[in-house]
N, C-alpha and C positions, 0 to 999 in steps of 0.2 A: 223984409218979406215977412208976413204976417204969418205965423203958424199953420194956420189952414192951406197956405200955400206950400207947404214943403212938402216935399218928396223923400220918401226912404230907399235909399237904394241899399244892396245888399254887393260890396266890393269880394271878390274873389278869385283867386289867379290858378285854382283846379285845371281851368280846359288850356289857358295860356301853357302851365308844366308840360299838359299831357299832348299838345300841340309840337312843343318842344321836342321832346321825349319820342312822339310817332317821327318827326323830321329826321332827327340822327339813326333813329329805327334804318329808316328806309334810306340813309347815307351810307350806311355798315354793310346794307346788303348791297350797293350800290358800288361801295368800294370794294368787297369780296371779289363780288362777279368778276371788276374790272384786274383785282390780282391773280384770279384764276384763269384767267384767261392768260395771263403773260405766260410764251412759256420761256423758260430759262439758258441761253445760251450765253450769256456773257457778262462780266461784274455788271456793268449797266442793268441788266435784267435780273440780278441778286437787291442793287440799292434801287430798284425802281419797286419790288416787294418790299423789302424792307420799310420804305418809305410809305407804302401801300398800307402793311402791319401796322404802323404808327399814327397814320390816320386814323383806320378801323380801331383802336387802343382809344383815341380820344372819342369817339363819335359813340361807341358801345358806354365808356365813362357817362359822359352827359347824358343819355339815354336809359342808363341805369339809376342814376342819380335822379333826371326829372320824374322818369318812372313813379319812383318814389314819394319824391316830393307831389306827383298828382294827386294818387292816394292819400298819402297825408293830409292834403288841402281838404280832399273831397271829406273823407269820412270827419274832420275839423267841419267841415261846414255842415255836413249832416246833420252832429250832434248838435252842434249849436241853432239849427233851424229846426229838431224837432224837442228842444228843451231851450229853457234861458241860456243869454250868456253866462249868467252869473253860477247857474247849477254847473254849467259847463266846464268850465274853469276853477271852479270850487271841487268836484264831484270825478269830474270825467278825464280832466285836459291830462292829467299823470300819467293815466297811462300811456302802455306804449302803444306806437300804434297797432300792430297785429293785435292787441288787447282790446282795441279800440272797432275795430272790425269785428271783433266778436263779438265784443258785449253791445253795441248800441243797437243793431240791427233786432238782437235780445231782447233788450229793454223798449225800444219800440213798436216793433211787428210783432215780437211771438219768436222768430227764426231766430237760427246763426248760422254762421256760413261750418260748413262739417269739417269738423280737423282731420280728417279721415281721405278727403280728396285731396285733387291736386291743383287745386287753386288755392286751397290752403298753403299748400306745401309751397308752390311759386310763389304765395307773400312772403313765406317763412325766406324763402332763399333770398325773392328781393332786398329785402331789407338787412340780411348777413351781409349782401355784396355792398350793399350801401352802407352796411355800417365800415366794411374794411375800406373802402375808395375815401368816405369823408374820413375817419381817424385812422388815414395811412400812417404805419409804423413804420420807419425805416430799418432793414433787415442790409446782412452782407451775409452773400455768397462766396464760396472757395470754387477759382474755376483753375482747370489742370492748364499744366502751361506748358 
């Protein structure tokens, strides 16, 4: 195929995470409702929550994690779509992401998102929980017996 003939496409899996990420959203509340609703008269109905809990444990995990991971995509392809790759990855890719949020939006419009509200404050915690679920520590508890 001759040069003139190609096509640049721009690969990016942003809306794919954040697709993800709204699914188990709306699994977690989906499986809440369905354990609130149990009400509790017999072990069955103790391991039918339990069970319930353990779903919602997974489905909040992946949803926190893609959450994340969308974000990260997005504001990674921002930068990289309104500067080089090469400034990108030279200049910008170090930081962290919450840094990353601040400063391009900065450096390209004029703006940054305010440390002072609470969208700030929900990337700040996003990214705590995702940083504890991807480098889970293993811990031991003392339970009374």
């Amino acid at each position: 195929m001759a040069s003139s003939d190609q096509v640049e496409v721009t690969l990016n899996n942003h809306r794919t995470f954040y697709s993800i990420a709204c699914q188990h959203y709306r699994q977690v509340k989906q499986l809440v409702a369905e354990r609130d609703r149990r009400v509790i008269k017999s072990d069955k109905d103790v391991d039918f929550v339990c069970e319930k809990n353990a779903a919602i444990q997974r489905s909040a995990m992946v949803s926190v994690i893609f959450s994340a991971l969308a974000l990260e995509a997005f504001i990674n392809y921002y930068g990289i779509d309104r500067f080089s790759r090469g400034f990108f990855d030279t200049h910008l890719d170090s930081l962290n992401t919450v840094s990353k949020w601040l400063i391009l939006p900065k450096l390209t419009v004029g703006r940054q998102l305010s440390t002072d509200g609470q969208p700030y404050e929900l990337l700040i915690g996003l990214f705590r929980l995702r940083n504890k679920l991807v480098h889970y520590k293993t811990r031991k508890k003392r339970i009374l017996g």
